[in-house]
DODREN-531824 format. One record per atom (N, C-alpha, C, O, CB): atom name; x negated, y negated, z negated; residue in three letters; residue number from 1. Coordinates in nm, 4 decimals. Glycine has a CB too. Example, Ala and Ser with C-alpha at 12.3 -4.5 7.8 and 13.67 -1.06 7.14 Angstrom:
% DODREN-531824
<pt 'N' <-1.3190 0.5690 -0.7800> 'ala' 1>,
<pt 'CA' <-1.2300 0.4500 -0.7800> 'ala' 1>,
<pt 'C' <-1.3200 0.3300 -0.7800> 'ala' 1>,
<pt 'O' <-1.4236 0.3319 -0.8465> 'ala' 1>,
<pt 'CB' <-1.1308 0.4473 -0.9046> 'ala' 1>,
<pt 'N' <-1.2850 0.2250 -0.7080> 'ser' 2>,
<pt 'CA' <-1.3670 0.1060 -0.7140> 'ser' 2>,
<pt 'C' <-1.2900 -0.0030 -0.7870> 'ser' 2>,
<pt 'O' <-1.3409 -0.1138 -0.8039> 'ser' 2>,
<pt 'CB' <-1.4084 0.0598 -0.5725> 'ser' 2>,
This chain:
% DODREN-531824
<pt 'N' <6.2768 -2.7000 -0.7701> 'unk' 1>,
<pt 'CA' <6.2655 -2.7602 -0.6388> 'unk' 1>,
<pt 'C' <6.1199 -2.7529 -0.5949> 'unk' 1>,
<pt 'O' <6.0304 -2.7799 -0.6749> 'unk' 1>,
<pt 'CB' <6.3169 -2.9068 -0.6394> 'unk' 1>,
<pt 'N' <6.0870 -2.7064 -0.4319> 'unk' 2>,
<pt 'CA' <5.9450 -2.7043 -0.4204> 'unk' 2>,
<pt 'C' <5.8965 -2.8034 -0.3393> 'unk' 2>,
<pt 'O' <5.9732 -2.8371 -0.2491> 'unk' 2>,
<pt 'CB' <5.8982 -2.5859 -0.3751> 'unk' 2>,
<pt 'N' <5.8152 -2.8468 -0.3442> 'unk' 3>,
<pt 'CA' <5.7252 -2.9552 -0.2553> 'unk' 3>,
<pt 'C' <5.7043 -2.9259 -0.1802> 'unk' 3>,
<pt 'O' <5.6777 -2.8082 -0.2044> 'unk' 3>,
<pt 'CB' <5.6229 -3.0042 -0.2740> 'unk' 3>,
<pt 'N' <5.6881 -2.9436 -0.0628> 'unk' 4>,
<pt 'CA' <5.6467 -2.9324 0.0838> 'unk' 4>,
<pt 'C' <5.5481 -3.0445 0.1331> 'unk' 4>,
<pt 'O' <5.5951 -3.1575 0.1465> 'unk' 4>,
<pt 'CB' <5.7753 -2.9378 0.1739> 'unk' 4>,
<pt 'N' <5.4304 -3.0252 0.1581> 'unk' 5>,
<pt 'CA' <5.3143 -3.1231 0.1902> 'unk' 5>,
<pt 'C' <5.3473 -3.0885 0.3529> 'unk' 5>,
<pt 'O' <5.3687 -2.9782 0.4034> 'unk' 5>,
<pt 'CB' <5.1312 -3.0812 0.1159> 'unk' 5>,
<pt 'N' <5.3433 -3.2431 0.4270> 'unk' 6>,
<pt 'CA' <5.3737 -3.3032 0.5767> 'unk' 6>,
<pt 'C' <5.2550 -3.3253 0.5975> 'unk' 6>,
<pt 'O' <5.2354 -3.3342 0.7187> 'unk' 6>,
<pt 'CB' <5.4673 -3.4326 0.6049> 'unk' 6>,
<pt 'N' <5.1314 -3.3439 0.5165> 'unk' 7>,
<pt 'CA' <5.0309 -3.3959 0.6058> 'unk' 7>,
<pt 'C' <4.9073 -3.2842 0.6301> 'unk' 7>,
<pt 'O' <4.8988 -3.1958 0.5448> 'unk' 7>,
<pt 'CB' <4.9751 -3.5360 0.5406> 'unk' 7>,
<pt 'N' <4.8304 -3.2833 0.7190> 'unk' 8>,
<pt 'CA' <4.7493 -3.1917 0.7751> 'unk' 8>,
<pt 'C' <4.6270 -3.1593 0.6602> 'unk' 8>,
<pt 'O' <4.6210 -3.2276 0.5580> 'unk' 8>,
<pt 'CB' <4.6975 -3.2515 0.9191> 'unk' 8>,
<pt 'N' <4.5613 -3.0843 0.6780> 'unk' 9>,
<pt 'CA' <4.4426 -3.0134 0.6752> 'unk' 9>,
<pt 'C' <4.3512 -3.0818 0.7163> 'unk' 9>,
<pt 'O' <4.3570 -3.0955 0.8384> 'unk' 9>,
<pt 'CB' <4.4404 -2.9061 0.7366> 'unk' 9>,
<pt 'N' <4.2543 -3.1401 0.6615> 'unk' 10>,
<pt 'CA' <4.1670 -3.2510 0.7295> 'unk' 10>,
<pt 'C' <4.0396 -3.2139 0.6660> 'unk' 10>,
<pt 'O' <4.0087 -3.2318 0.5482> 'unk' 10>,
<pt 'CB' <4.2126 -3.4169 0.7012> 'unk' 10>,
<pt 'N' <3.9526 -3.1466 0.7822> 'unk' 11>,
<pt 'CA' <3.8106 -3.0715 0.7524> 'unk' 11>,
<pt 'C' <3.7239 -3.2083 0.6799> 'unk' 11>,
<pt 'O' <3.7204 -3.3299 0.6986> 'unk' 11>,
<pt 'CB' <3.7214 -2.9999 0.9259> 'unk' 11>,
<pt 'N' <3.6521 -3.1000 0.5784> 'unk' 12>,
<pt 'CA' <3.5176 -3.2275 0.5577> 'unk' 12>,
<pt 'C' <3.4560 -3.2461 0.6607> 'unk' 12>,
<pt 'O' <3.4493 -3.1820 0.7656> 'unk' 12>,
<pt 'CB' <3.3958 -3.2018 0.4590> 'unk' 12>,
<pt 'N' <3.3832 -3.3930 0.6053> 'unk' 13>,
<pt 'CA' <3.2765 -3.3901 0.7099> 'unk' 13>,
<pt 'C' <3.1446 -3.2465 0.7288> 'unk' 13>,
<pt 'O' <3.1204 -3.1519 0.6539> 'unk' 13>,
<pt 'CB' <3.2001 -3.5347 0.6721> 'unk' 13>,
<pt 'N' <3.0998 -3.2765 0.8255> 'unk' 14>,
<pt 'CA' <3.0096 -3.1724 0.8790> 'unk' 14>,
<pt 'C' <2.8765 -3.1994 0.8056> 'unk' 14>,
<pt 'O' <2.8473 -3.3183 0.8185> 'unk' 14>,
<pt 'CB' <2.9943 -3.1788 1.0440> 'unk' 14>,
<pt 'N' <2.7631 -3.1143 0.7154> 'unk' 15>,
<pt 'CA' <2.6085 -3.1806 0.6529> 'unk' 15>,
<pt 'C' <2.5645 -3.2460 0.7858> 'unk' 15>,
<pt 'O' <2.5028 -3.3520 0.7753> 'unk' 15>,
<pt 'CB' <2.4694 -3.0472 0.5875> 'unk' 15>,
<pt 'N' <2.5844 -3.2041 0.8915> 'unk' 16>,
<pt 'CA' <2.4838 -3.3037 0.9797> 'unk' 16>,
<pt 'C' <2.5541 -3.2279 1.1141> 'unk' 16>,
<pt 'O' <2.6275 -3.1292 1.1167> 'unk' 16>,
<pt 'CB' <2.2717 -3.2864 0.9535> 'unk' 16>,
<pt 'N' <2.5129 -3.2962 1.2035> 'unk' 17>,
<pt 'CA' <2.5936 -3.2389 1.3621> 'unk' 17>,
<pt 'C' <2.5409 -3.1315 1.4216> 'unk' 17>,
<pt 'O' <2.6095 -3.0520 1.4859> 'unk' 17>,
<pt 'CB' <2.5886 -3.3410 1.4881> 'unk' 17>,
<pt 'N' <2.4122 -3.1205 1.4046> 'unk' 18>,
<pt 'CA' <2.3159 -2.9477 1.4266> 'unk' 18>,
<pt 'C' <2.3914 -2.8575 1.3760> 'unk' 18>,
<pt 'O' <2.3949 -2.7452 1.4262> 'unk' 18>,
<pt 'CB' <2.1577 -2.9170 1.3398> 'unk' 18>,
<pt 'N' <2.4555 -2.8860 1.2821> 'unk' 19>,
<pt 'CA' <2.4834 -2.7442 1.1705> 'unk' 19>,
<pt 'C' <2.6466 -2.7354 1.2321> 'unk' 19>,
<pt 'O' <2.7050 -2.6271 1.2349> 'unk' 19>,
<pt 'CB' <2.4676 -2.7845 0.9403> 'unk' 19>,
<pt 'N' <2.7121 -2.8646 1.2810> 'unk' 20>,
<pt 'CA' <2.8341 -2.8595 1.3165> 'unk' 20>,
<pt 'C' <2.8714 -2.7846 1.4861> 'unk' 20>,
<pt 'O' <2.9680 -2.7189 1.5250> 'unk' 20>,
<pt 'CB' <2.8727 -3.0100 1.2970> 'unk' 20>,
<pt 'N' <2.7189 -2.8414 1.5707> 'unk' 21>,
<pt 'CA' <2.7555 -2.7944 1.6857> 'unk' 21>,
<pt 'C' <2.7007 -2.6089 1.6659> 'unk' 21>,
<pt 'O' <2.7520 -2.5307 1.7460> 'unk' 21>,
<pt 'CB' <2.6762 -2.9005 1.8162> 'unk' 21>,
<pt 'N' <2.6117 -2.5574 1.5726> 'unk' 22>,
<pt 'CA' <2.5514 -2.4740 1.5610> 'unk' 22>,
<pt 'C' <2.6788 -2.3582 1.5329> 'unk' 22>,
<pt 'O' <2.6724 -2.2411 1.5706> 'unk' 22>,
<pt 'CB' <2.4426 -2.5078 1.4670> 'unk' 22>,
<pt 'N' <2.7902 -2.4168 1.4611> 'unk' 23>,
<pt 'CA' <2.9093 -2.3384 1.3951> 'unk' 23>,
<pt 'C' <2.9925 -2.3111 1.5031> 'unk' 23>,
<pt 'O' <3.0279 -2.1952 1.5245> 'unk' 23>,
<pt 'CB' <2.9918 -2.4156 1.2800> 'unk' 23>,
<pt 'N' <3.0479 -2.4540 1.6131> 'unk' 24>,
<pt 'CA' <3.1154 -2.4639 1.7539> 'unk' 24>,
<pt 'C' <3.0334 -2.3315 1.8334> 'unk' 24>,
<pt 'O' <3.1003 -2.2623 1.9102> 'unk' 24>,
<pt 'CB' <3.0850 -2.6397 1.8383> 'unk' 24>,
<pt 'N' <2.9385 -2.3108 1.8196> 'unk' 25>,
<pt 'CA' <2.9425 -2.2440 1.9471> 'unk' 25>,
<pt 'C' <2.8853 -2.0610 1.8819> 'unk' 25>,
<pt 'O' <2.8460 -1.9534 1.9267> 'unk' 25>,
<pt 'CB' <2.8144 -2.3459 2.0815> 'unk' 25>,
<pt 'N' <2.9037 -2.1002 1.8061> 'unk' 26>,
<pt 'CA' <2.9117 -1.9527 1.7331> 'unk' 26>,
<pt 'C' <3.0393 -1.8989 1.7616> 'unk' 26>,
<pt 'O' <3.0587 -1.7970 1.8278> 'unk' 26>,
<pt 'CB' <2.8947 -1.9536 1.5691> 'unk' 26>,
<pt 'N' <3.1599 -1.9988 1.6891> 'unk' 27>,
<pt 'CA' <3.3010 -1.9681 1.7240> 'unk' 27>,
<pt 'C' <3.3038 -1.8763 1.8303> 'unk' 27>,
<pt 'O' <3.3194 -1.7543 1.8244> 'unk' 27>,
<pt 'CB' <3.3800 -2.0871 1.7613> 'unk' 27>,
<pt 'N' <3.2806 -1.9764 1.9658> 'unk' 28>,
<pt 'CA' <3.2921 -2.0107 2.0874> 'unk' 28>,
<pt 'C' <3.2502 -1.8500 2.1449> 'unk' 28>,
<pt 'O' <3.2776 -1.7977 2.2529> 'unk' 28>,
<pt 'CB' <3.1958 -2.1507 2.1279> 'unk' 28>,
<pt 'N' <3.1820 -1.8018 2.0404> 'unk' 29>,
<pt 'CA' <3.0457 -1.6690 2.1458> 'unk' 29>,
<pt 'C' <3.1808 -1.5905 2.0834> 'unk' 29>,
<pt 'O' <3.2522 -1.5539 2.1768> 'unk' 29>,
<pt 'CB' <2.7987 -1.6025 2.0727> 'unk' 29>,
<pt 'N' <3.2456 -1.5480 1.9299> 'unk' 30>,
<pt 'CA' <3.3073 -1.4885 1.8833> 'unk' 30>,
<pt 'C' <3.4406 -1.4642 1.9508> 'unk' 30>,
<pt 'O' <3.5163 -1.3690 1.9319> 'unk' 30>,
<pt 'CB' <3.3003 -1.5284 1.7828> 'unk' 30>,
<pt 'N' <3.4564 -1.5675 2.0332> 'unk' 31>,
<pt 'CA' <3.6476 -1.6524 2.1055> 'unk' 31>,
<pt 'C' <3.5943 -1.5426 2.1988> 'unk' 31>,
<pt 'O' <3.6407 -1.4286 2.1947> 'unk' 31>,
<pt 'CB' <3.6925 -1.8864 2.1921> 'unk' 31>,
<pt 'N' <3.4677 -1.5892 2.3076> 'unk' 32>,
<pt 'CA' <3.4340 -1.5137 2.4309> 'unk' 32>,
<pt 'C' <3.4482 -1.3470 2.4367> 'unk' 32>,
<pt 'O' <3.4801 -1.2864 2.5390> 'unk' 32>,
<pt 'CB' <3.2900 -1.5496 2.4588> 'unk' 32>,
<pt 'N' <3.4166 -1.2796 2.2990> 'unk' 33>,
<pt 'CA' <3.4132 -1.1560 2.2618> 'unk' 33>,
<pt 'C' <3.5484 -1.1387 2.2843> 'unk' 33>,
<pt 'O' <3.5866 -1.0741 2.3818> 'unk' 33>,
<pt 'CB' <3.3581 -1.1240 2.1307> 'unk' 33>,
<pt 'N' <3.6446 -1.2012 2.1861> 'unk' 34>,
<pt 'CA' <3.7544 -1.1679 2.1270> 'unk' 34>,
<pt 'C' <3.8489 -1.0977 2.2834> 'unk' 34>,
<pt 'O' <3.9162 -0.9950 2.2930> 'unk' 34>,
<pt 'CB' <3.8203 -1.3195 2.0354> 'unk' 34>,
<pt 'N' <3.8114 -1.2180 2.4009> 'unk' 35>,
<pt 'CA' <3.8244 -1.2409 2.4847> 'unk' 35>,
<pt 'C' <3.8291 -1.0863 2.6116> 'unk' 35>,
<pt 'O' <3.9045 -1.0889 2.7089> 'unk' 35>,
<pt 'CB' <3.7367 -1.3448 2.4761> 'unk' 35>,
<pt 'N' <3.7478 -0.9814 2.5861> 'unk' 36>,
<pt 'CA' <3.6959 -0.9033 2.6320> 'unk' 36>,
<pt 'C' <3.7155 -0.7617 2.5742> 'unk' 36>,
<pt 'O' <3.6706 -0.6552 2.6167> 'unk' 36>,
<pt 'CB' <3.5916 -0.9477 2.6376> 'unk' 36>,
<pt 'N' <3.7991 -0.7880 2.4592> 'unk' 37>,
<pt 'CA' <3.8393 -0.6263 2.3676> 'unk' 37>,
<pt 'C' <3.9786 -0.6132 2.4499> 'unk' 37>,
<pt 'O' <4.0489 -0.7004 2.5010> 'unk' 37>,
<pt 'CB' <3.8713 -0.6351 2.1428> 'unk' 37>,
<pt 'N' <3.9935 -0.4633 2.4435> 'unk' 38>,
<pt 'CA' <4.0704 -0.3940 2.4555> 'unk' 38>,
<pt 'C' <4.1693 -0.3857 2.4201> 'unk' 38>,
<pt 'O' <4.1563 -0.4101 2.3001> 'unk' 38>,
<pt 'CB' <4.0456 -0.3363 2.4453> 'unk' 38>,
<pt 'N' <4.2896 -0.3635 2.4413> 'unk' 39>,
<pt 'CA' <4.4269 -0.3665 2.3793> 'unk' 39>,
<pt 'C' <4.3947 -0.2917 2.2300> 'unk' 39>,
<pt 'O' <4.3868 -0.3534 2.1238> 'unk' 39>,
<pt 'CB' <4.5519 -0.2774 2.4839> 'unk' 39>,
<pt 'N' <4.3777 -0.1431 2.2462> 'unk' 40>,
<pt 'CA' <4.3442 -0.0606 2.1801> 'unk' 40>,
<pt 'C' <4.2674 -0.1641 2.0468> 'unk' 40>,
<pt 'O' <4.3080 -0.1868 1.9329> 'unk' 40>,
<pt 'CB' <4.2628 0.0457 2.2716> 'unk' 40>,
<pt 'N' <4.1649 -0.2028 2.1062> 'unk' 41>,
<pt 'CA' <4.0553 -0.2478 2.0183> 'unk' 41>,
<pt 'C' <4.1404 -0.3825 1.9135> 'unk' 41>,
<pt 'O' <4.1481 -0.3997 1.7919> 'unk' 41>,
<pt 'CB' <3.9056 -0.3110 2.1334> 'unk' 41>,
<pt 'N' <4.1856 -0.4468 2.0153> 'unk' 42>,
<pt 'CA' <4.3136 -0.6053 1.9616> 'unk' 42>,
<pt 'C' <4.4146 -0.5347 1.8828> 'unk' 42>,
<pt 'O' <4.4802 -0.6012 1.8026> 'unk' 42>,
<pt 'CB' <4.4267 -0.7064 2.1197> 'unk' 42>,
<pt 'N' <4.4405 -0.3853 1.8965> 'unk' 43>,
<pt 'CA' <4.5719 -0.3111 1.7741> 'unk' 43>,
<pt 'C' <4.4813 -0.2863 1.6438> 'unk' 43>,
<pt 'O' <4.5272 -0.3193 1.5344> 'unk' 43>,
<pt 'CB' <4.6569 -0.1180 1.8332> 'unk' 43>,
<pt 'N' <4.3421 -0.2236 1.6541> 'unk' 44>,
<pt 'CA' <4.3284 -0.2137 1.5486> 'unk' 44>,
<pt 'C' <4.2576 -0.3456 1.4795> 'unk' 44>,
<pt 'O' <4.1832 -0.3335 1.3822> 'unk' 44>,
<pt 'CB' <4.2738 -0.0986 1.5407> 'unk' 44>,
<pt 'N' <4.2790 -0.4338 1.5213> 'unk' 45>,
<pt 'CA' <4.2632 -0.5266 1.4491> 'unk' 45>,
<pt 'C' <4.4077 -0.6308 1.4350> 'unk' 45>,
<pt 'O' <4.3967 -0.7359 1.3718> 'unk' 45>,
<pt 'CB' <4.1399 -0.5849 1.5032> 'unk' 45>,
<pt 'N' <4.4988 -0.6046 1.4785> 'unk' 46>,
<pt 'CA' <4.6032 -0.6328 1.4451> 'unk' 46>,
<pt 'C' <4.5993 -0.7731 1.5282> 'unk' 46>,
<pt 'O' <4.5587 -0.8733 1.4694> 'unk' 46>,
<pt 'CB' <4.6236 -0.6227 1.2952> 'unk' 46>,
<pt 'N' <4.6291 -0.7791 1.6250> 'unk' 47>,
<pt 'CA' <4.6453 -0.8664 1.7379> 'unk' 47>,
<pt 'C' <4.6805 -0.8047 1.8843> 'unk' 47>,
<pt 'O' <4.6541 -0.6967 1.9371> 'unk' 47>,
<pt 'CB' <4.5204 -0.9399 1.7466> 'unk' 47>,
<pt 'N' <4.7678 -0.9467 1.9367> 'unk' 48>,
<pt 'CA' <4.8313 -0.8799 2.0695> 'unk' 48>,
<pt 'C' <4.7113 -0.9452 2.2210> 'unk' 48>,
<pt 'O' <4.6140 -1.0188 2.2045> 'unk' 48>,
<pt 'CB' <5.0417 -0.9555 2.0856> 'unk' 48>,
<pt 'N' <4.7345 -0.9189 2.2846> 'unk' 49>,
<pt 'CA' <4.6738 -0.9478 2.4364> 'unk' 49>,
<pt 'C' <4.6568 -1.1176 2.3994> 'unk' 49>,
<pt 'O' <4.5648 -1.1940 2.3702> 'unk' 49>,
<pt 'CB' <4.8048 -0.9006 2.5998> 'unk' 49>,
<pt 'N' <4.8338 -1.1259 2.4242> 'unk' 50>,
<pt 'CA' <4.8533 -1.2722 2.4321> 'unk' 50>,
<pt 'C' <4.8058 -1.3562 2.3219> 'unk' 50>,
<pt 'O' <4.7895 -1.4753 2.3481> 'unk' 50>,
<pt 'CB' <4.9880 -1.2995 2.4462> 'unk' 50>,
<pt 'N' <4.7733 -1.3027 2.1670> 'unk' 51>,
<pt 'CA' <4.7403 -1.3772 2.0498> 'unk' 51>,
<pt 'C' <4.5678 -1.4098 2.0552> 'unk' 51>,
<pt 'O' <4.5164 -1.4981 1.9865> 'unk' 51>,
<pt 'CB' <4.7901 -1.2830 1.9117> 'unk' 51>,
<pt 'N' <4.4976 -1.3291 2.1415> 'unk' 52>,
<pt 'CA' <4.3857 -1.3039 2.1497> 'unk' 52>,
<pt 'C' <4.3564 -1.3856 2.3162> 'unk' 52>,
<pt 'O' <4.2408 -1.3936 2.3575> 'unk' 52>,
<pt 'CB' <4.3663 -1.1381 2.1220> 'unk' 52>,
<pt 'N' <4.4296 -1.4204 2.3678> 'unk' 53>,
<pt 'CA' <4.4297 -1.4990 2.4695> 'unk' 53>,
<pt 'C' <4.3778 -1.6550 2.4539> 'unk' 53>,
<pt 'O' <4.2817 -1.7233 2.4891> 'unk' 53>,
<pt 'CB' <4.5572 -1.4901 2.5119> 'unk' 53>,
<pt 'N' <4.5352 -1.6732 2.3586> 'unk' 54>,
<pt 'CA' <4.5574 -1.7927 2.3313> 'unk' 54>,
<pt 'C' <4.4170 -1.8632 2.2191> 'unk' 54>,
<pt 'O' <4.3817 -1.9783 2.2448> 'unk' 54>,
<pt 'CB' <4.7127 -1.7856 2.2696> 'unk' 54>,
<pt 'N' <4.3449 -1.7870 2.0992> 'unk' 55>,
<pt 'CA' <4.2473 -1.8213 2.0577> 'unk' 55>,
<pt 'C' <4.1324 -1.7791 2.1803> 'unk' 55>,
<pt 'O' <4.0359 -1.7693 2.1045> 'unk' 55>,
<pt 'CB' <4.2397 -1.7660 1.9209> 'unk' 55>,
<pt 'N' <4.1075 -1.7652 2.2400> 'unk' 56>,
<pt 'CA' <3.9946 -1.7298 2.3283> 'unk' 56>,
<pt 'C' <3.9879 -1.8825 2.4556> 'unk' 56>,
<pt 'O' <3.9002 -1.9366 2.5228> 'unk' 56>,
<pt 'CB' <4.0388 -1.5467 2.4114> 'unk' 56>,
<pt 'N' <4.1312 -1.9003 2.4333> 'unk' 57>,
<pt 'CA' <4.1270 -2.0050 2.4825> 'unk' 57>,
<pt 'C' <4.0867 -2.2004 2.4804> 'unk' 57>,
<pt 'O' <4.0797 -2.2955 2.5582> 'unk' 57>,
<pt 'CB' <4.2037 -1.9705 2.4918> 'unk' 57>,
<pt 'N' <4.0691 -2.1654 2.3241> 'unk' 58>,
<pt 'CA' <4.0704 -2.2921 2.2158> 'unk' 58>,
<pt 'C' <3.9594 -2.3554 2.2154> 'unk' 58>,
<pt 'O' <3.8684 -2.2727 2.2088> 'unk' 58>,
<pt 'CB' <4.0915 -2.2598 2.0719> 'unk' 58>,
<pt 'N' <3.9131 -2.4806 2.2200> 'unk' 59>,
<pt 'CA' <3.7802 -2.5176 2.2169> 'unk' 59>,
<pt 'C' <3.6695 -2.4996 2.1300> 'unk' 59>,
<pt 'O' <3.6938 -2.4410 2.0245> 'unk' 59>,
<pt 'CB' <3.7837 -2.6137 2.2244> 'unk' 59>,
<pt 'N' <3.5242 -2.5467 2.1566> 'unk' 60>,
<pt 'CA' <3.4178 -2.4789 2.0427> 'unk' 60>,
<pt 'C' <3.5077 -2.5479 1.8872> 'unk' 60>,
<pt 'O' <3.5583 -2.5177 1.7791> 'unk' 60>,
<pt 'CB' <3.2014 -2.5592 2.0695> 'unk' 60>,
<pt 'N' <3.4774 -2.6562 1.9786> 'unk' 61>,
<pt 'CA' <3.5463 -2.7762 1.8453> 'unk' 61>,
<pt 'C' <3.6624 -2.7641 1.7576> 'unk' 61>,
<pt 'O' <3.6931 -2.8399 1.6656> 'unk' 61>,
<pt 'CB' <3.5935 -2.9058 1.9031> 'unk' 61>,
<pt 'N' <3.7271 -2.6521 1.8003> 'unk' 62>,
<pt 'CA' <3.8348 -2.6180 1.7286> 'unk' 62>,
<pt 'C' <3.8114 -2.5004 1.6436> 'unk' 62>,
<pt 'O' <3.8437 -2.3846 1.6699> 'unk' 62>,
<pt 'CB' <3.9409 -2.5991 1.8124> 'unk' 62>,
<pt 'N' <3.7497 -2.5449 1.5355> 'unk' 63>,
<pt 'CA' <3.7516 -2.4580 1.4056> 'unk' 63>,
<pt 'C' <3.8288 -2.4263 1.3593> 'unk' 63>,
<pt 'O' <3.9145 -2.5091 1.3284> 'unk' 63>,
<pt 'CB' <3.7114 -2.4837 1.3182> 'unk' 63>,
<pt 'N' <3.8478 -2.2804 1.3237> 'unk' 64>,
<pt 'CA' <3.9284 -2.2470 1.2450> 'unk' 64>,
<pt 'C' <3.9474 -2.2644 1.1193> 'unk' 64>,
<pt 'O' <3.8461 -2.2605 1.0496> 'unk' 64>,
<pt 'CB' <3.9315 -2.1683 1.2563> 'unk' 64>,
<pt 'N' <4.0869 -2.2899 1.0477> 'unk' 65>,
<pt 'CA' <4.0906 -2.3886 0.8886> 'unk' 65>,
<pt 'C' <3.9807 -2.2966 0.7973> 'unk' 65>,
<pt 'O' <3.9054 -2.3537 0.7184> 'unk' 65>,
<pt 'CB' <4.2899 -2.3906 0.7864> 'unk' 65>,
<pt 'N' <3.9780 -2.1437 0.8156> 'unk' 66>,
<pt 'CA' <3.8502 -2.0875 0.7129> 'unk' 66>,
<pt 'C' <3.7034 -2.1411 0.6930> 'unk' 66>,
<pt 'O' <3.6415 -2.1240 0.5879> 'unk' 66>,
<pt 'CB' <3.8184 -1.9537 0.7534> 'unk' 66>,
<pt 'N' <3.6486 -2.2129 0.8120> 'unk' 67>,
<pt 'CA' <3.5554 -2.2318 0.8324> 'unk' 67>,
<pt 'C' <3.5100 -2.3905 0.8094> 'unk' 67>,
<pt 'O' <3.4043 -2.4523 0.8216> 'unk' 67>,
<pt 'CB' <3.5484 -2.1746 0.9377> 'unk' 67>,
<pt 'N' <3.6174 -2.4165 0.7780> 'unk' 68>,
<pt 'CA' <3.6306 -2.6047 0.7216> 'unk' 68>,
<pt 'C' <3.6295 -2.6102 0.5892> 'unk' 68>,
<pt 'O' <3.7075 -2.6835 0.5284> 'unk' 68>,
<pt 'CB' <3.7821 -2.6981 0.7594> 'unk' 68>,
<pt 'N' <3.4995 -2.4973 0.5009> 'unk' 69>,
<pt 'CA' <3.5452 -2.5193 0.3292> 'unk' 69>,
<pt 'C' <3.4175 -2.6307 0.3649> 'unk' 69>,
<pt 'O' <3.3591 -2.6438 0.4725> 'unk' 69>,
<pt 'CB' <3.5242 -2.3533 0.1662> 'unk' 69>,
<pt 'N' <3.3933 -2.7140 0.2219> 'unk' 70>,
<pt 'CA' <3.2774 -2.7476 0.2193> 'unk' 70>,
<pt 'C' <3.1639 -2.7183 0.1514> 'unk' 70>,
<pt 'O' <3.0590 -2.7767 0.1785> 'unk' 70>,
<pt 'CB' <3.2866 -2.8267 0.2126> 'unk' 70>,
């Protein structure tokens, strides 16, 4: 029988808020890029229009779970 965990992913805290807003808007420049490739360019990286939309759309503040080790 397998376990199934219900509760979320809950980032550490941040070393300090410089380093946290410093990461937000790095994202944010990366989202803006993502934002601006090409279909072509979104295939070879294995993403659609709309998948590359929808993260381009997401706030600084919304880190992605890779980027929440500590």
């Amino acid at each position: 029988m397998a376990y199934i965990s219900t509760s979320k992913v809950i980032a550490p805290r941040p070393k300090s808020v410089i380093a946290w807003m410093v990461q937000g808007f790095m994202i944010a420049k990366e989202r803006r890029v993502l934002a601006q490739l090409t279909p072509a360019q979104l295939s070879d990286i294995g993403l659609t229009s709309h998948e590359a939309q929808l993260e381009a759309a997401r706030r600084f503040w919304d880190l992605p779970a890779l980027s929440r080790r500590p």
